[in-house]
BAKOLVO-59698 format. One record per residue (C-alpha): residue number from 1; residue in three letters; chain; x, y, z. Coordinates in steps of 0.001 Angstrom, whole numbers, plus 500000, padded with zeros to 6 digits. Layout:
# residues N
num  residu  chaine  east  north  up
NUM  Ala  A  X  Y  Z
...
END
This chain:
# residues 341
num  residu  chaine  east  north  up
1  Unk  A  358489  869270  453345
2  Unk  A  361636  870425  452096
3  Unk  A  364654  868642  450617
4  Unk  A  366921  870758  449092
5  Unk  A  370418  868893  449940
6  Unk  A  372727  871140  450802
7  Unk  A  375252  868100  450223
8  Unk  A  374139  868077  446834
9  Unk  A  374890  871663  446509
10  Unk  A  378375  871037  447845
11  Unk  A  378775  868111  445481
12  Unk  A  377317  869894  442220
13  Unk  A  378403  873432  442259
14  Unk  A  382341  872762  442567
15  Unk  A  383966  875398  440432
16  Unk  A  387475  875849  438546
17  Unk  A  388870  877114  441667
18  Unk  A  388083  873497  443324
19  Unk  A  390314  871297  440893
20  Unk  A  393053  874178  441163
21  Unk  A  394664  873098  444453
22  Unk  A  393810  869686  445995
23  Unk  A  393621  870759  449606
24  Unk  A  393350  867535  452043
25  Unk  A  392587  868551  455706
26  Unk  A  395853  867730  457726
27  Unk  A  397740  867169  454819
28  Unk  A  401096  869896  454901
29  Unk  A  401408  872365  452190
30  Unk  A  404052  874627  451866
31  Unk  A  402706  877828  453493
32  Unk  A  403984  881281  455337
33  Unk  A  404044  880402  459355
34  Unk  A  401055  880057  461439
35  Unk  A  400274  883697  463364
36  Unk  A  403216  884205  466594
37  Unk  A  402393  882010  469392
38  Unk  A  401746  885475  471719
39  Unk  A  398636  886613  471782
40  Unk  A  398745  890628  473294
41  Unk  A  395666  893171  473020
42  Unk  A  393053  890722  471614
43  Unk  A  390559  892640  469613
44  Unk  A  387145  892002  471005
45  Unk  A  384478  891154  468804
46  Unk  A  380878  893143  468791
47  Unk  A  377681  892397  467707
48  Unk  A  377508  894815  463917
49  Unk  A  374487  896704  465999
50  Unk  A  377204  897125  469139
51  Unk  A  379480  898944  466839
52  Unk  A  379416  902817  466054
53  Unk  A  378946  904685  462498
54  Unk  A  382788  905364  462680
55  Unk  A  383355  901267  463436
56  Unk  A  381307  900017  460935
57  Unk  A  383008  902291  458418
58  Unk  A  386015  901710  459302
59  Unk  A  384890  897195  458891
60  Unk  A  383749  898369  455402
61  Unk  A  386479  900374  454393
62  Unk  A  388691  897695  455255
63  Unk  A  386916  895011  453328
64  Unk  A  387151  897438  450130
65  Unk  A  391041  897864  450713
66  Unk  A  390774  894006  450728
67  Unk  A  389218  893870  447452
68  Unk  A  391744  896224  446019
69  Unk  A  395219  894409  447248
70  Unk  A  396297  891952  444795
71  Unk  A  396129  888090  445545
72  Unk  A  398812  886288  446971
73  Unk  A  396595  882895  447376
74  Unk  A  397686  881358  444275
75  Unk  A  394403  880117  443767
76  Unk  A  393272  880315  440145
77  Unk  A  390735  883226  439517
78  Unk  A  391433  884570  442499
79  Unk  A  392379  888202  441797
80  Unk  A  392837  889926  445266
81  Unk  A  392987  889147  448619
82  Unk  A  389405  888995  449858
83  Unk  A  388811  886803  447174
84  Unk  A  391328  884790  448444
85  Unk  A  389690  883461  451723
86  Unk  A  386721  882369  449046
87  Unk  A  388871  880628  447043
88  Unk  A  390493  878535  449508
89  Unk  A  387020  877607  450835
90  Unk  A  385938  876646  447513
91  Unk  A  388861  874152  447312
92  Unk  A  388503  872685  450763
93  Unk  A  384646  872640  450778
94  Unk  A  384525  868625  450301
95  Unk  A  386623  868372  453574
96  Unk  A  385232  870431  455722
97  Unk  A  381763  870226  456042
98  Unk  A  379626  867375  458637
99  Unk  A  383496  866600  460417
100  Unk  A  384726  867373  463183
101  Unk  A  386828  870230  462127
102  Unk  A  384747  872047  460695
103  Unk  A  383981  874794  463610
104  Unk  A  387485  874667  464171
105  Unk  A  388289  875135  460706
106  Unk  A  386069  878279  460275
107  Unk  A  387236  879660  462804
108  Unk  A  390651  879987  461698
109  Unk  A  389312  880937  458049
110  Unk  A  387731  884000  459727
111  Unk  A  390636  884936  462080
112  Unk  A  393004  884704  459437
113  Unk  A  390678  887175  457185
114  Unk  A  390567  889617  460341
115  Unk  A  393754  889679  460659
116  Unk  A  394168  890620  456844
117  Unk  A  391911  893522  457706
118  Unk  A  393945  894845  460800
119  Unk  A  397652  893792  458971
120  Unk  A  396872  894836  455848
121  Unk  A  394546  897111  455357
122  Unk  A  394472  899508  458866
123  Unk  A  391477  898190  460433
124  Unk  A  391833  898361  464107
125  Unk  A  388723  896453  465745
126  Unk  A  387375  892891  465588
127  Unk  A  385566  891037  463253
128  Unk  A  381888  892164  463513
129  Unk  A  379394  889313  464272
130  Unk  A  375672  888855  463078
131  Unk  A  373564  887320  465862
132  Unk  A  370816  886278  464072
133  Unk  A  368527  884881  466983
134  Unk  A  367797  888028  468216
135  Unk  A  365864  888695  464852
136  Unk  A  364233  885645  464352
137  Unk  A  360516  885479  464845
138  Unk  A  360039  881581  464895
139  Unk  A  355996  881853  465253
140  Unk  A  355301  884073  462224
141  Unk  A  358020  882136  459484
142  Unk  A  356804  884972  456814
143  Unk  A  358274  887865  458806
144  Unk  A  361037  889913  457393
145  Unk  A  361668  891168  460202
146  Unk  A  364259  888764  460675
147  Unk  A  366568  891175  458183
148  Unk  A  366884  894259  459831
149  Unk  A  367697  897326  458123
150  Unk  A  370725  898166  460243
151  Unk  A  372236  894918  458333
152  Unk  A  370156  894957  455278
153  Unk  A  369340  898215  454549
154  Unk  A  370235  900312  451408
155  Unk  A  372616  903038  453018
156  Unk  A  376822  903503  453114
157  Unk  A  376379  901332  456842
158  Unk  A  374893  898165  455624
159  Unk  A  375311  895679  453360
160  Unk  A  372507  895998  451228
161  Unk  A  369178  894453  451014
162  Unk  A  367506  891475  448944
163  Unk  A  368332  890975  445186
164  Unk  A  366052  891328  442108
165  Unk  A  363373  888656  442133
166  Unk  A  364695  886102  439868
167  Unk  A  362257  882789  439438
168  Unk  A  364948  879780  439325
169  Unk  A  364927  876979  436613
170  Unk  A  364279  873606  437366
171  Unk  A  367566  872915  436871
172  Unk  A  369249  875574  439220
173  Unk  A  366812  874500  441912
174  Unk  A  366551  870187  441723
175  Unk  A  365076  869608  445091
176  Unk  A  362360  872390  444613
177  Unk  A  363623  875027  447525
178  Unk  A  360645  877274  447952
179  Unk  A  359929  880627  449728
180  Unk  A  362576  883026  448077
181  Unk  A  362221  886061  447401
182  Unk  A  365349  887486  445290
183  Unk  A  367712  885518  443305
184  Unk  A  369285  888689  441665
185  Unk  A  372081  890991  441965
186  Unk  A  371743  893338  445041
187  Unk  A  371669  896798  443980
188  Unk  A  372180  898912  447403
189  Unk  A  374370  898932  450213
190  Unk  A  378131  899298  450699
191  Unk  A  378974  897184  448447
192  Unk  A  376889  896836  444960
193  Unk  A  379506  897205  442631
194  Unk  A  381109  893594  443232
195  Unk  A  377577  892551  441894
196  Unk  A  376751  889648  444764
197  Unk  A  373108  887904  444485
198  Unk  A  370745  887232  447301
199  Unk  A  367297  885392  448052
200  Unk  A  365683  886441  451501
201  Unk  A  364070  882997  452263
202  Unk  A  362349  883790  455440
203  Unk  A  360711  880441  456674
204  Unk  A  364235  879609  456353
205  Unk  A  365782  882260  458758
206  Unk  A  363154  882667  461298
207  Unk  A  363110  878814  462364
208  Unk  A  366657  877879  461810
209  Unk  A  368108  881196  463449
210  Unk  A  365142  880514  466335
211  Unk  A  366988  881161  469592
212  Unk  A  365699  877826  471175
213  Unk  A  368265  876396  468073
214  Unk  A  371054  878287  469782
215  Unk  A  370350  876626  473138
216  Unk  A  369718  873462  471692
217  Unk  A  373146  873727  470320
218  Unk  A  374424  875011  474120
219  Unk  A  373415  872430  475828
220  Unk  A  375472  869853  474317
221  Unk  A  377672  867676  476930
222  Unk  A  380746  867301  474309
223  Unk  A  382566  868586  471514
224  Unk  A  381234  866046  468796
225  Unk  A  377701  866186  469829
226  Unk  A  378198  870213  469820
227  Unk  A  379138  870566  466290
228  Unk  A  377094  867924  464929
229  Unk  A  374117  869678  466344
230  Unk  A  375761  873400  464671
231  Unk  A  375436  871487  460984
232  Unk  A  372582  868388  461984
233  Unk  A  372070  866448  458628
234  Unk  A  372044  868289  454617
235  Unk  A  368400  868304  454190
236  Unk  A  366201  871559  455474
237  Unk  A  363267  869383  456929
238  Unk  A  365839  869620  460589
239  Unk  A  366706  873621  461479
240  Unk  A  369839  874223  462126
241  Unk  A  371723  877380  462776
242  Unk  A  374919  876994  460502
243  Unk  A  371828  877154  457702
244  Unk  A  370461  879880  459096
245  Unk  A  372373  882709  457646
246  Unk  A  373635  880559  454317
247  Unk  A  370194  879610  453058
248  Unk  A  368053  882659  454907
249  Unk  A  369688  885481  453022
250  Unk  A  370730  883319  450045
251  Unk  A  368059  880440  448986
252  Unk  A  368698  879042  445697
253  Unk  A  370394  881477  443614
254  Unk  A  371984  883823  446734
255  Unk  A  376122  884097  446649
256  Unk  A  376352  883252  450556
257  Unk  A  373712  880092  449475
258  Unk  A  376592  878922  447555
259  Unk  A  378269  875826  449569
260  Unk  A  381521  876889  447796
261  Unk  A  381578  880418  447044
262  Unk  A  380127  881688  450052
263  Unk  A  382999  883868  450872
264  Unk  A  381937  886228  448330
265  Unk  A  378499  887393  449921
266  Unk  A  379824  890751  450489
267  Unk  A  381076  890335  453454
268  Unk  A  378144  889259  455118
269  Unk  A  379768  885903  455502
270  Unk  A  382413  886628  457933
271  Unk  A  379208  887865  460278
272  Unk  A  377408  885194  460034
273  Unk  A  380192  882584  460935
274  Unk  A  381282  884750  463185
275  Unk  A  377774  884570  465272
276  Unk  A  378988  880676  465167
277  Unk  A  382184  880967  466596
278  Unk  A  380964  882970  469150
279  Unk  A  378163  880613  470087
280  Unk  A  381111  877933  470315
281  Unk  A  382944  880317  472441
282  Unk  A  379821  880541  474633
283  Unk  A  379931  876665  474615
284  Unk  A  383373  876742  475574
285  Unk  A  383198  879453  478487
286  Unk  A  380817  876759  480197
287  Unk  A  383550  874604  481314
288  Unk  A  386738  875970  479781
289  Unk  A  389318  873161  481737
290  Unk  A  387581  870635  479665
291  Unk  A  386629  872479  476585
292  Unk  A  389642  873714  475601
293  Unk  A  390813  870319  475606
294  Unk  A  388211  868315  473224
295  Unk  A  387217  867643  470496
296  Unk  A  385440  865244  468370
297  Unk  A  383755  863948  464978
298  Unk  A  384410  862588  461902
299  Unk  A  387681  863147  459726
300  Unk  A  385722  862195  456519
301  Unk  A  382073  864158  456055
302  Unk  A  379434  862302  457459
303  Unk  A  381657  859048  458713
304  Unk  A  379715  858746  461916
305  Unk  A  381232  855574  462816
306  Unk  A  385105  856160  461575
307  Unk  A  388351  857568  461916
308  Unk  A  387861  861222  464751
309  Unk  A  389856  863873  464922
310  Unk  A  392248  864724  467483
311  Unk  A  394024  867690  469123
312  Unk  A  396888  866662  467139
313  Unk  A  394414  866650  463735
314  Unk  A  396095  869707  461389
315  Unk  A  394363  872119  459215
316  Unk  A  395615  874551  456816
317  Unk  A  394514  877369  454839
318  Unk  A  397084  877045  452022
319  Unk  A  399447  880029  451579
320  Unk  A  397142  882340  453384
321  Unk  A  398049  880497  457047
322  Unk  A  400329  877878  457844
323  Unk  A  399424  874128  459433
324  Unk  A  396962  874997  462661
325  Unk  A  396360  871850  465103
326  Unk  A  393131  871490  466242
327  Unk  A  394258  872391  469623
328  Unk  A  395654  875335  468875
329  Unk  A  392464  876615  467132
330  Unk  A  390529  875869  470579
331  Unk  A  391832  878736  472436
332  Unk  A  390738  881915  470609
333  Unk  A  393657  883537  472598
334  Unk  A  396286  880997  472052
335  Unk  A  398596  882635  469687
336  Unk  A  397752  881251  466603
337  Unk  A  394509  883003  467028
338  Unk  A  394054  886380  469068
339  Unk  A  390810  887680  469372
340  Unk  A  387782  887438  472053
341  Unk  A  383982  888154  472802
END
């Protein structure tokens, strides 16, 4: 059995950055306008394997200019604008986990960080998505096959492979996670010199990214029951796909692992939430007159039986993206956001 908490990693790990700002969900902030309420050549998203050498370079080389334009967050420690998006998930990470706008919440995160790429920094396609499943291998949990080297590998095209194995103290690792394989800094790929840990767990990845999880997840009648079954409960001993791609690729001591900080896994982050959008777009394409319309779920994490959202529920990403209502963020097309599958 295993029962690392990913709540208690949530609730334990909170950095500087989260007492900097004290972001409520639906709370206004001042903030810069959400996005233009016209949505007009929607970049369409690909799979990172879909994409061609000139693409992917062009993803990368848009996530360096990223880490080379300076801030404009406000968020302490946060020196440029991809660390930005980390930073304001590190202060809204006790809001926005097991609710109801969570999905909806990471969406816009990663819409409003591809649109810094395209805006900002010259990057004309989509945000690249990881789909997991289709490397999975849920009846052999040891296989690493389930990191390919067209994601993982050590060349200019990737984003580099496993860290140095690091054997975590009893204190970095409380609930005894076992299975990983890294822990240390990755040293190839496109983007070693930021320094970014990871630790390949792959029992972890090949059941939780399993694509019988994905259907399980698609075959939800409702919005609630949909994204409680994307997150389940914060223990490991239930697969679930939101922890495939966190706690696959970064175990105990892995940068994406981090409940706050995952922003900063270089960039494989934006990929795997990605995958998840696009699985609730799939969701969503099912029955579209009704889908576009719900939602569902607790406004406090894990208050099963209290307060829902609404459509009218507001979320914010600080100075990087004005108030977003819930039903606005439904509609990858609606204005606010502009971007397809």
């Amino acid at each position: 059995m295993h029962h690392l908490s990913l709540f208690t990693l949530a609730a334990s790990c909170l950095s500087v950055l989260a007492a900097a700002v004290p972001v409520m969900p639906g709370e206004p902030i001042p903030s810069e306008p959400a996005a233009p309420k016209v949505c007009r050549n929607p970049p369409k998203r690909l799979e990172w394997r879909q994409m061609s050498k000139s693409q992917q370079m062009s993803y990368i080389d848009a996530v360096m200019c990223l880490t080379m334009t300076e801030s404009k967050s406000g968020i302490a420690r946060a020196i440029n604008r991809f660390d930005d998006h980390q930073a304001v998930h590190s202060v809204q990470t006790p809001n926005i986990h097991w609710v109801g706008h969570f999905m909806l919440w990471h969406r816009y995160l990663v819409a409003t960080y591809e649109k810094a790429l395209r805006e900002e920094c010259g990057y004309e396609g989509g945000q690249p998505y990881w789909d997991w499943s289709l490397d999975a291998r849920p009846h052999d949990p040891d296989s690493l096959a389930a990191f390919p080297e067209a994601i993982f590998g050590p060349g200019a095209y990737s984003f580099g492979g496993n860290g140095d194995l690091v054997t975590p103290t009893p204190e970095q690792n409380p609930l005894n996670l076992t299975g990983g394989t890294g822990g240390g800094c990755v040293r190839d790929g496109a983007f070693t010199p930021d320094r970014f840990r990871r630790d390949f767990v792959p029992w972890i990845l090949n059941s939780f990214a399993d694509p019988a999880r994905v259907e399980e997840v698609l075959e939800q009648p409702d919005y609630a029951s949909f994204a409680r079954s994307v997150e389940k409960v914060p223990t490991f001993d239930q697969p679930n796909i939101h922890g495939s791609g966190h706690f696959g690729v970064g175990g105990v001591l892995g940068t994406i692992g981090n409940a706050e900080n995952s922003p900063g896994g270089r960039p494989l982050f934006y990929l795997h939430h990605g995958n998840l959008d696009r699985v609730l777009w799939m969701w969503q394409q099912k029955d579209p007159e009704t889908r576009l319309n719900q939602v569902g779920g607790p406004v406090v994490p894990f208050d099963y039986g209290g307060q829902n959202v609404t459509l009218d529920f507001t979320v914010n990403l600080g100075a990087l993206a004005g108030d977003a209502t819930l039903k606005q963020l439904l509609d990858t097309q609606s204005g606010v956001l502009c971007y397809t599958y």
